[in-house]
N, C-alpha and C positions, 0 to 999 in steps of 0.2 A: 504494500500500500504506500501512495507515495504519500510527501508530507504533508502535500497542501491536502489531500485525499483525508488525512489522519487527523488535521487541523479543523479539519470541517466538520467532520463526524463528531470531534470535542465538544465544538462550542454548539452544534447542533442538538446533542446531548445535554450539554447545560442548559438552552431553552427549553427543554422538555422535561427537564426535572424541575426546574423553578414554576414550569407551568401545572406539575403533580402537586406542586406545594400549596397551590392558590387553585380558587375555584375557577379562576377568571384573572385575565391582566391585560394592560395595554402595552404595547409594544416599548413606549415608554419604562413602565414599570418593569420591562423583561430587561432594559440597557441597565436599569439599578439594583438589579437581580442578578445577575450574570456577570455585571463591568465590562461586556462585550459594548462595541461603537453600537451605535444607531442604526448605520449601513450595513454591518454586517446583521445584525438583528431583522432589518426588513430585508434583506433579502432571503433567510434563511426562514420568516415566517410565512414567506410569499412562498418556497418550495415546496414548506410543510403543506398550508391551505392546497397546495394542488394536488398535492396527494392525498386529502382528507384527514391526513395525522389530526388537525388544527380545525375550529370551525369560527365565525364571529358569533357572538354571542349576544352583541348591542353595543350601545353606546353609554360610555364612563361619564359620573358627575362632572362640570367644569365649572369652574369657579369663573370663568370667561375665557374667550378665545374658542376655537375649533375644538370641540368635545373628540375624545380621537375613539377608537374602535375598542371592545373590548376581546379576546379569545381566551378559548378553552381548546382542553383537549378532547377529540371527538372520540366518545368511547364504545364507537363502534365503527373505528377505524378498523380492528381486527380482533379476535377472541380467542380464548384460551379455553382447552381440553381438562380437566384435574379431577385427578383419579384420588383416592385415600385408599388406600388396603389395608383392612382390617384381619383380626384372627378367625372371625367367622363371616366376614363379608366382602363387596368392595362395592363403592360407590365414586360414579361418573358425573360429570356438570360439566356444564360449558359456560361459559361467562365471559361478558365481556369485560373491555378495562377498570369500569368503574365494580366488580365485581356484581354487577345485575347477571341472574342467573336466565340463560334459555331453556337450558332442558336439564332433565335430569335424569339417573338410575341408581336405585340400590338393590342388589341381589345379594342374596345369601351365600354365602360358598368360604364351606371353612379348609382353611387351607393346608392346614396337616395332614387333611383327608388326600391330598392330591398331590401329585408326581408336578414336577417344575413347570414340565410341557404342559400337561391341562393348564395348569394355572396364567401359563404367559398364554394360552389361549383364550380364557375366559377374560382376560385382562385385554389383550386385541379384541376381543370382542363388544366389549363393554363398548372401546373407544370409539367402533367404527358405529356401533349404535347410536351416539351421542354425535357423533356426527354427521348419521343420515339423520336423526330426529329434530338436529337445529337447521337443517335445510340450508346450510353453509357449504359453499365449496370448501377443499383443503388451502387452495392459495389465502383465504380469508383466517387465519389461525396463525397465531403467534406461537405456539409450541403446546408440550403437552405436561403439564405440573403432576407429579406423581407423589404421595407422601406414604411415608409406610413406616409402622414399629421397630425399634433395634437400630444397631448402628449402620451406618452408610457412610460410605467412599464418596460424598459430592461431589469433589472435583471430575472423577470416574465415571458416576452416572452407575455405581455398583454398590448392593445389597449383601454387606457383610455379614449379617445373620437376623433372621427372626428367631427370637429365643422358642415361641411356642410353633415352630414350623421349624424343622431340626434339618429339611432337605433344602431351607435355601440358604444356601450358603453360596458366596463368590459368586454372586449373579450379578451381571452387567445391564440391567432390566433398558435401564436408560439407552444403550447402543442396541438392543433388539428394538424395543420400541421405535424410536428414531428411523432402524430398516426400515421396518413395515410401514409408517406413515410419512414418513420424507418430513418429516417433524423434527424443530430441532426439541429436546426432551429432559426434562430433568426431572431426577430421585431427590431427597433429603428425608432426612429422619422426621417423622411427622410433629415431634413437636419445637423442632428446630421452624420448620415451614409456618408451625404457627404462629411463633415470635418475631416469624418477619412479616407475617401480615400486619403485625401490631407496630412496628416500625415503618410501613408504605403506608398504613389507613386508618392514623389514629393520628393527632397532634400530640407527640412525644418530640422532643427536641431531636437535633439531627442523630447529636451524641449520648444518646439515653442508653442506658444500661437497666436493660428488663430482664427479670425473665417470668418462663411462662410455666405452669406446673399443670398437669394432668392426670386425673386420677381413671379417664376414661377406660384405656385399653390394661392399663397397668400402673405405674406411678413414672412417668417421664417429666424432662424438664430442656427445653429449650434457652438458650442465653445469650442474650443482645447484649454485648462489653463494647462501651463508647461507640454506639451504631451498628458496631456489625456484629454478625450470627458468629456464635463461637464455638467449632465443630473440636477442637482438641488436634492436639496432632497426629493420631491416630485414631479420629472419628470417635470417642469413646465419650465424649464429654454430654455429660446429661444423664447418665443412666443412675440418677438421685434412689429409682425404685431397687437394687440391686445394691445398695449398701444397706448395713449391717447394723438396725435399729435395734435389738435385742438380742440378749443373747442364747435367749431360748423361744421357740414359737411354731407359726405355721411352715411349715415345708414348701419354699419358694417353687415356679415353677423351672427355676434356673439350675435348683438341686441343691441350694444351700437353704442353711435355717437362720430365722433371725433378720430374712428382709424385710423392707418395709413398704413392699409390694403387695404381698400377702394379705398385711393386717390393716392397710386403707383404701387401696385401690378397689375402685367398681365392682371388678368380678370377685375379688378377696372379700369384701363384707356381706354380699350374696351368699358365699360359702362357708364364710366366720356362723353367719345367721342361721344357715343351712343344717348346721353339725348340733345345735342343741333342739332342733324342731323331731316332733314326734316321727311327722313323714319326712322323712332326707331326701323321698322322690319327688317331693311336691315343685310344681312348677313357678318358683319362687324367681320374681325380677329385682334390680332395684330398686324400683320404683313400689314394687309391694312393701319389701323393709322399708321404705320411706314412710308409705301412708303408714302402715302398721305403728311405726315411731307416733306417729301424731296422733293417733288412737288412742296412746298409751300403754302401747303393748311394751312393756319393762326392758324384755332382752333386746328385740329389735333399737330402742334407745344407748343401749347398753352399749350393742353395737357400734351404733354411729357414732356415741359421743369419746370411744377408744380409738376408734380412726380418728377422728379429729385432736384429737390427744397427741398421739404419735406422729399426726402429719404436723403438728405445730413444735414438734422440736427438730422435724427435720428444714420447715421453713426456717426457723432459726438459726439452724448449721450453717443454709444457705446465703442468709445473710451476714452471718460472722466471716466466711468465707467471700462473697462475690461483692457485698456492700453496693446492691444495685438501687435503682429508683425507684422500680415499682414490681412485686411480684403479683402475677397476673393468675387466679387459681381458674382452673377451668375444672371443677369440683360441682358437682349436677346437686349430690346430697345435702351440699352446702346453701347451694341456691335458694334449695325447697325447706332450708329447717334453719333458717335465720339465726335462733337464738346459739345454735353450735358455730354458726361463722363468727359471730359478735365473740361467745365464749372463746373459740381458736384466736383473734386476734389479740385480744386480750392479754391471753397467755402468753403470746410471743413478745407483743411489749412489755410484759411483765419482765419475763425471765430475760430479756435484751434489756438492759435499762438505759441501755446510752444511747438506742435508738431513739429521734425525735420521729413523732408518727408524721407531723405535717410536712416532714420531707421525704424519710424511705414508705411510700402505700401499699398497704396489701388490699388487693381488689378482688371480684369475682367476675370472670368471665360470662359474659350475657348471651354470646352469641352461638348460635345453631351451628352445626357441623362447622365448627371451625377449624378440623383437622382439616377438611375440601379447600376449605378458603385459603391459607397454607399452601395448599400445592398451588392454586393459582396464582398467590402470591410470586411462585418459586419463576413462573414465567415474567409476570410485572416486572419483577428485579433485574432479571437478564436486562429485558428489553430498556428499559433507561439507564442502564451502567453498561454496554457490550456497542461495541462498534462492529457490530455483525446483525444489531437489532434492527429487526423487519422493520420498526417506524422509520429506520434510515432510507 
């Protein structure tokens, strides 16, 4: 690439970042946002506009003189594929830039049950469903966001283990994918993907240090250090559920005792719940132990209010440890039973004492399938930091 080629691409990227920042700017405001000329500004927005990157939006207050144009970014310039693989499911969406969703699928399909091939087939399959069902050509698709449990190789585009799916190991998911749909394609650990949604599409400073915890699949933790996603140098970084909270307990599904996967995560308090009920067959959800809790059913309380016990000294480690700004809990039993979130936080400032609360926040995540959102994030990201991105 030559350099005036490489120059271009820069600052044409910096308009389009400053433009993700604001709902709206005039071309004006994009020269004081950037420090790029004026000249160079109009012409780069005049390239954008013809390619529909950019759209006008109206006209800006003036305090007198020529009121000048307002732009945004059109967020149906191009859209994005993003997949989540779960332990017993997988779920497809398609979404444009602003993350407005067009279509959608979740199937059931647990993955232990099946050989690698099935599964990268149901997983092509998914994709190409979600993209006959949004009635989009492929040229119209900025790649395909994939999020999955366990560590990943990101730079690679490769699946370094799912702990409850023992055959995938050393899978390149990202470079099959990519074959098959002429997509460019990206993996990350799913709740790394979700920390970066929360750093594209939430007002956190550029250099905010979050992280994100999730009790969904298991107990994971994604980590935003001064902006960016912090995968470790050997992918490993986050697997918070797989340290060693006691030192006696439930039998992880990793094969050690004493994590603290077991004893708060989703499927862990279903089956804490599970072990003192008369029927052990009963078809008992979450969401049962939850209502049951608010009934007054004793043990089901019991339950939840020891996961939250134990998930607040592991928030605590975490923050003695990464000293970040806001930990973001994506904890479903927490949502629905108030007074244990209040109780959890509490505890944490308690036992922290030099924490001040109105600068480190512990918050609860509100939002629906945020592991999907996540993977499309994983496309957003390329596409305004990559001089290979489709908007160029």
């Amino acid at each position: 690439m030559s350099n005036a080629s490489t120059v271009k691409k820069r600052n044409t990227l910096r308009i389009l970042r400053a433009l993700r920042q604001q709902d709206h700017a005039t071309k004006t405001d994009l020269v004081k946002m950037t420090g790029l000329n004026q000249s160079t500004v109009n012409n780069l927005m005049n390239e954008l506009s013809e390619k529909g990157v950019i759209t006008e939006e109206g006209i800006a207050d003036s305090n007198g003189g020529r009121r000048a144009s307002l732009f945004s970014l059109n967020a149906d310039c191009c859209f994005i594929i993003a997949i989540d693989i779960g332990d017993t499911f997988i779920t497809g969406s398609v979404f444009n830039f602003n993350l407005r969703e067009i279509t959608g699928i979740h199937q059931e399909f647990v993955l232990r049950n099946h050989s690698v091939e099935d599964g990268l087939e149901k997983i092509n399959a998914i994709i190409q469903e979600c993209i006959s069902n949004s009635g989009l050509t492929c040229d119209k698709f900025a790649g395909i966001g994939i999020s999955v449990s366990g560590p990943v190789d990101f730079a690679n585009g490769k699946i370094y283990k799912i702990t409850d799916a023992p055959k995938w190991r050393n899978i390149p998911l990202a470079g099959m994918i990519k074959q098959n749909f002429d997509l460019e394609t990206f993996i990350d650990k799913d709740n790394n993907a979700a920390v970066l949604y929360y750093k594209l599409f939430t007002r956190h400073k550029k250099d905010a240090s979050l992280v994100f915890l999730s009790t969904q699949k298991g107990i994971g933790t994604g980590f935003l250090l001064d902006g960016n996603v912090y995968r470790g140098r050997h992918c490993q970084a986050g697997e918070i559920g797989h340290i060693q909270a006691v030192s006696s307990g439930e039998l992880c599904k990793c094969g050690k005792i004493g994590c603290i996967e077991p004893l708060a995560s989703n499927p862990g308090i279903v089956n804490f719940y599970l072990k003192k009920c008369k029927n052990k067959n009963e078809p008992i959800t979450l969401s049962d132990v939850i209502k049951r809790s608010q009934q007054g059913d004793t043990h089901a309380l019991t339950v939840l209010k020891n996961a939250a016990d134990n998930l607040a000294v592991v928030i605590g480690n975490i923050i003695k440890t990464y000293d970040p700004d806001e930990i973001i809990l994506d904890v479903v039993w927490l949502r629905e039973c108030s007074d244990l979130y209040k109780d959890l936080v509490n505890n944490v400032y308690e036992d922290n004492e030099f924490i001040d609360r109105d600068i480190m926040k512990i918050t609860l995540s509100t939002k629906d399938e945020i592991l999907l959102y996540g993977a499309a994030s994983l496309v957003i990201d390329h596409s305004f930091d990559s001089y290979d991105s489709m908007l160029l």
